[in-house]
SEVOGU-475644 format. One record per residue (C-alpha): residue in one letter; x, y, z negated; residue number from 1. Coordinates in nm, 3 decimals. Last residue first. Example, Ala and Ser with C-alpha at 12.3 -4.5 7.8 and 13.67 -1.06 7.14 Angstrom:
BEGIN
residuo xx yy zz num
s 1.367 -0.106 -0.714 2 .
a 1.230 -0.450 -0.780 1 .
***
This chain:
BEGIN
residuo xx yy zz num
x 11.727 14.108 -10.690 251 .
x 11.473 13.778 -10.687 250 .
x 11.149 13.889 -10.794 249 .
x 11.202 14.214 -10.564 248 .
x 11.266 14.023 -10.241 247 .
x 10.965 13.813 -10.307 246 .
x 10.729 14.132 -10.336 245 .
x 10.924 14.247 -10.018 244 .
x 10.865 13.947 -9.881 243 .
x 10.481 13.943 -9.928 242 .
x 10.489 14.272 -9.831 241 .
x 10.560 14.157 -9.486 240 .
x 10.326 13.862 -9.453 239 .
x 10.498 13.580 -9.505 238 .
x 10.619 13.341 -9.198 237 .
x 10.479 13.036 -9.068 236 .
x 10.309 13.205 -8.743 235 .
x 10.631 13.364 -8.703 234 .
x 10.750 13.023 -8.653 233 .
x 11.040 12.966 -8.876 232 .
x 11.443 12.929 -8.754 231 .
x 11.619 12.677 -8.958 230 .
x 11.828 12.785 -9.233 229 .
x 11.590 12.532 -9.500 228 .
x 11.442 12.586 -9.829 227 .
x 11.460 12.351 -10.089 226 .
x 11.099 12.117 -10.084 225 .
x 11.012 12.052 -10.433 224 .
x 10.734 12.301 -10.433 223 .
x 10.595 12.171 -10.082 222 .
x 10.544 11.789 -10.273 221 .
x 10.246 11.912 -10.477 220 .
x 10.224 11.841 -10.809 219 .
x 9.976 11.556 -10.906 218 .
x 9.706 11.608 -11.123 217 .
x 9.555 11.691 -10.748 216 .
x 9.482 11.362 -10.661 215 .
x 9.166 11.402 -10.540 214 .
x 8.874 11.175 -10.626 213 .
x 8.543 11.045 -10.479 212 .
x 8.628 10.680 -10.324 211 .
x 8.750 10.737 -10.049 210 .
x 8.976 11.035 -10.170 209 .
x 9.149 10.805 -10.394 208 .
x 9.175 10.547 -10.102 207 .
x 9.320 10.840 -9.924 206 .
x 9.572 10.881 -10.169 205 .
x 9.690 10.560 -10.234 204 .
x 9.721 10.522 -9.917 203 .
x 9.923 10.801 -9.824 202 .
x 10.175 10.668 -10.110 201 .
x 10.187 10.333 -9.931 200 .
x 10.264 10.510 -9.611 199 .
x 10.575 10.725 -9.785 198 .
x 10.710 10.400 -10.003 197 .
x 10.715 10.249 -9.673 196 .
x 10.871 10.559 -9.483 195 .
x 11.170 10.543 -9.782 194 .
x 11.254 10.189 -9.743 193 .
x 11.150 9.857 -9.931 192 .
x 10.909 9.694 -9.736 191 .
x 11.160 9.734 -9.401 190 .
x 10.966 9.578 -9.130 189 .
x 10.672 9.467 -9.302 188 .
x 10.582 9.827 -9.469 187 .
x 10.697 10.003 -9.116 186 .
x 10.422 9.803 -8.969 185 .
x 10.502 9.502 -8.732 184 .
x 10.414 9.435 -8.347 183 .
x 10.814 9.453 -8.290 182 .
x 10.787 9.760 -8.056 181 .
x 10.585 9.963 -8.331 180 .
x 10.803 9.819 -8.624 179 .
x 11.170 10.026 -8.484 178 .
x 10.931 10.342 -8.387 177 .
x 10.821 10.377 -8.765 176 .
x 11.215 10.268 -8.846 175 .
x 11.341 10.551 -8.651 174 .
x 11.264 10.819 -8.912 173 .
x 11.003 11.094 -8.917 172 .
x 10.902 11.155 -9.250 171 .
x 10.544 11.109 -9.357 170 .
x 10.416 11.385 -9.619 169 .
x 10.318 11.285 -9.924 168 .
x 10.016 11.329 -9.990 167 .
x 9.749 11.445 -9.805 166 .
x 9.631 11.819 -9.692 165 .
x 9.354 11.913 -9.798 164 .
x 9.219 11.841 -10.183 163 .
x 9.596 11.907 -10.299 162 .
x 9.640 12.235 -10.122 161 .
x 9.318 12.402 -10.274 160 .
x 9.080 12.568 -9.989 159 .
x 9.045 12.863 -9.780 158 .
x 9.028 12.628 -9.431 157 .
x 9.282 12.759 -9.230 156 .
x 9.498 12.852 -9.597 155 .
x 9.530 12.482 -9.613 154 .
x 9.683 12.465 -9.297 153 .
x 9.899 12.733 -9.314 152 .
x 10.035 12.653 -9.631 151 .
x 10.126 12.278 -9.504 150 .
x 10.323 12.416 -9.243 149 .
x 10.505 12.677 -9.493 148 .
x 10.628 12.369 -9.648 147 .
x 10.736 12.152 -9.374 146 .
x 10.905 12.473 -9.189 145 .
x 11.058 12.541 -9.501 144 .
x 11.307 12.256 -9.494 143 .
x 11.264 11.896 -9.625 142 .
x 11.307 11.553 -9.476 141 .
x 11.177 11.698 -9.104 140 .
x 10.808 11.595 -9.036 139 .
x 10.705 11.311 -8.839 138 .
x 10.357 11.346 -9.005 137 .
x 10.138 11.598 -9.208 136 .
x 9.861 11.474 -9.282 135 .
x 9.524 11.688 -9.272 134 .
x 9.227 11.598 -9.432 133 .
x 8.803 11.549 -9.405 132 .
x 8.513 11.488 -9.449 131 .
x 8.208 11.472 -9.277 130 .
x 8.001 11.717 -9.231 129 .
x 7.908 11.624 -8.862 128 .
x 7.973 12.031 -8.724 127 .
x 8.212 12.044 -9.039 126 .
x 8.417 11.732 -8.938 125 .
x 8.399 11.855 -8.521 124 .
x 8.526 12.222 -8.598 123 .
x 8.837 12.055 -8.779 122 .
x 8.867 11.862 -8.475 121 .
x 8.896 12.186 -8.215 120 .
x 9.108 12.357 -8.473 119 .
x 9.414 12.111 -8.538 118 .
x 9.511 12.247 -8.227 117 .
x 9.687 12.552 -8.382 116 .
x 9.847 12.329 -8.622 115 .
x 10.027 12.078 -8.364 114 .
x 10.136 12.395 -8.167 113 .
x 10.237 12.587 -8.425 112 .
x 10.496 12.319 -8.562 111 .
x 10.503 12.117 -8.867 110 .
x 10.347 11.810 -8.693 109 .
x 9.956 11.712 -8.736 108 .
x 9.749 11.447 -8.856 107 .
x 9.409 11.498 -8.882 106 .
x 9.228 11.220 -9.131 105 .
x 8.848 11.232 -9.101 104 .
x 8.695 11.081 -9.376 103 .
x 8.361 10.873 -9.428 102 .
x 8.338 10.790 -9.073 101 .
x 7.991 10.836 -8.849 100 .
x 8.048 11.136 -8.696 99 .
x 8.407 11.162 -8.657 98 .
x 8.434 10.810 -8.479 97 .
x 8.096 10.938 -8.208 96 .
x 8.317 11.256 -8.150 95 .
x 8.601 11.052 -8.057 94 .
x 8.396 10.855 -7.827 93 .
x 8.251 11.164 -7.687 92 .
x 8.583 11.259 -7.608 91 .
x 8.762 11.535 -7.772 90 .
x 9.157 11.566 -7.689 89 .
x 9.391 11.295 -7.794 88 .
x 9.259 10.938 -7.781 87 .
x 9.125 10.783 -8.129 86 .
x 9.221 10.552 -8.392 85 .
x 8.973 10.382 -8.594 84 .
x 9.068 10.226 -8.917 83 .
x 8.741 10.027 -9.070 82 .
x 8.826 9.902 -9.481 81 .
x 8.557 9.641 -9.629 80 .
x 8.531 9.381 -9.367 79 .
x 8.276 9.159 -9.479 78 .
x 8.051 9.058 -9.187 77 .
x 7.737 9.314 -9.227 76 .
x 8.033 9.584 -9.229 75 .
x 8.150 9.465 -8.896 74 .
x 7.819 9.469 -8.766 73 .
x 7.744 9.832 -8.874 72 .
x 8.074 9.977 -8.775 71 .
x 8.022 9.783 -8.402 70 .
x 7.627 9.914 -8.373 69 .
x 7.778 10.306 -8.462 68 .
x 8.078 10.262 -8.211 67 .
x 7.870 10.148 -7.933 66 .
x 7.726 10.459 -7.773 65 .
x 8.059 10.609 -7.764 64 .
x 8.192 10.371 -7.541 63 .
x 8.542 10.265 -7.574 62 .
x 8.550 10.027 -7.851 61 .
x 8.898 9.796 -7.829 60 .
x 8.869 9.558 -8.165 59 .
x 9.215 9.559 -8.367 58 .
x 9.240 9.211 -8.571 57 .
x 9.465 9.343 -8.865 56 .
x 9.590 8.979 -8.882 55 .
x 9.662 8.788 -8.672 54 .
x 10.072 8.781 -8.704 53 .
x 10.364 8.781 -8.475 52 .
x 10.249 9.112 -8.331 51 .
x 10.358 9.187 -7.970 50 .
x 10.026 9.155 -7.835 49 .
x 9.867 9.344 -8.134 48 .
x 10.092 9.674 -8.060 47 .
x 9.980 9.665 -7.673 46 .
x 9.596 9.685 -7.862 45 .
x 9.684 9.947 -8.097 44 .
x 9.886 10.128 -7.796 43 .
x 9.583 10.062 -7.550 42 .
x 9.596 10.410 -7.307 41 .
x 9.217 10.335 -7.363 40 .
x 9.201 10.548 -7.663 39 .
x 8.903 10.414 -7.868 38 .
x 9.052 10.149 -8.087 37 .
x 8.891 10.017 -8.376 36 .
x 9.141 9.869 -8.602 35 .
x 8.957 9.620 -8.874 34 .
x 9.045 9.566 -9.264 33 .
x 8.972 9.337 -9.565 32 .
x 9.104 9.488 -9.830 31 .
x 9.341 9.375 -10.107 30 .
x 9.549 9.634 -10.158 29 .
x 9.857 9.443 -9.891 28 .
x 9.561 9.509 -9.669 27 .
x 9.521 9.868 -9.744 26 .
x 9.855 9.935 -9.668 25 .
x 9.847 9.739 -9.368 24 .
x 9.537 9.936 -9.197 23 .
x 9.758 10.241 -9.364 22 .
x 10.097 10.168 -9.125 21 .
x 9.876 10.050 -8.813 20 .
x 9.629 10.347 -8.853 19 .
x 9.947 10.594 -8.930 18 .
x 10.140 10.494 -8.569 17 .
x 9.851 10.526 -8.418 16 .
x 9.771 10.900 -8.472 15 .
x 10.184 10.986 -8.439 14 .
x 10.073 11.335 -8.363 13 .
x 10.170 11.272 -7.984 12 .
x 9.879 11.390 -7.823 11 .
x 9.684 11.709 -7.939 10 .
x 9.343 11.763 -8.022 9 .
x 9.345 11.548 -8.329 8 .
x 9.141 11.237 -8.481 7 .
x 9.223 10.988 -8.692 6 .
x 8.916 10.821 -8.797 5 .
x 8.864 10.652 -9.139 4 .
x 8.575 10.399 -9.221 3 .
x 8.464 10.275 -9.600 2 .
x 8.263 9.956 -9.633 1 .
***
């Protein structure tokens, strides 16, 4: 049995919003998955009362004392695939999740808020080693900020791109909102759109990180991202003569 936590400092990352929409990718892969939810705000479990259909069961775990006895009895009963999603801030249930999951997914919008706080549960991964990724969610369809976002990040850590930060980035659109309030993921509610070809593609991706690989034979989405007019974070801009080197290639 494999376990993923999303985990981030900062509310609103969309943390729930990617369980539900992987929990049913892996499902429609075959596995046999469970939701653990350890934000007691309840969206997983408001999401299940609205669902027309059983299945992901999602299993409220608040305590961080019993998150290690509930992985280990759901993996004596089958389930191959545990999703938990976790509160914003750190919590010692959220800590408990990070400890004891095989990857730590960290989503995070292209902004300098949602990367700076990316800090607190990067810290946790390497105090636990476990490990880990960033994914880049409700982003823009392209512009720089997406791009230079994903930069940052990997830069944070010194490490390749493609081991980091998942691919492909999730999109914001309505129709992630549009299956949330009808107890549905975005793959049920419109199986053939854009943000379900985007969740199955994350998938794929951690499931190839699950189980030892990285997909970096792959190019990386940021190169086929045209720049965009929109104002950039200084945070997200080159260093000077880094522009000046740019300047030059392109005179």
């Amino acid at each position: 049995m494999h376990t993923i936590v999303l985990a981030t400092q900062k509310g609103g990352s969309g943390k729930s919003t990617l369980a539900i929409g992987l929990a049913l990718a892996a499902i429609q892969a075959g596995h046999t998955v469970r939701l653990i939810e350890t934000d007691p705000q309840g969206t997983l479990s408001n999401w299940q009362g609205r669902r027309p259909y059983a299945e992901p069961l999602v299993e409220p775990v608040y305590s961080a004392g019993d998150i290690e006895d509930k992985l280990q009895s759901l993996d004596r009963s089958g389930v191959t695939l545990v999703i938990i999603d976790t509160a914003g801030g750190t919590s010692a249930a959220t800590t408990a999740a990070i400890r004891y999951a095989d990857l730590c997914l960290i989503p995070s919008r292209p902004s300098v808020a949602d990367v700076e706080a990316t800090a607190s549960t990067l810290n946790l991964a390497r105090a636990w080693n476990t490990p880990f990724a960033f994914v880049l969610n409700q982003t823009p369809i392209r512009g720089q900020r997406v791009s230079n976002a994903a930069i940052v990040l990997g830069d944070e850590i010194s490490n390749d791109l493609a081991s980091v930060v998942a691919q492909p980035y999730i999109v914001m659109r309505n129709d992630h909102q549009d299956a949330l309030g009808l107890g549905l993921a975005v793959i049920e509610y419109a199986p053939s759109g854009k943000s379900a070809d985007e969740v199955r593609g994350l998938w794929q991706w951690v499931e190839t990180r699950l189980n030892g690989g990285v997909t970096a034979d792959e190019p990386l989405m940021i190169s086929l991202l045209p720049a965009s007019p929109d104002i950039v974070p200084t945070m997200f801009l080159p260093a000077p003569e880094e522009a000046v080197h740019a300047d030059a290639l392109t005179s």
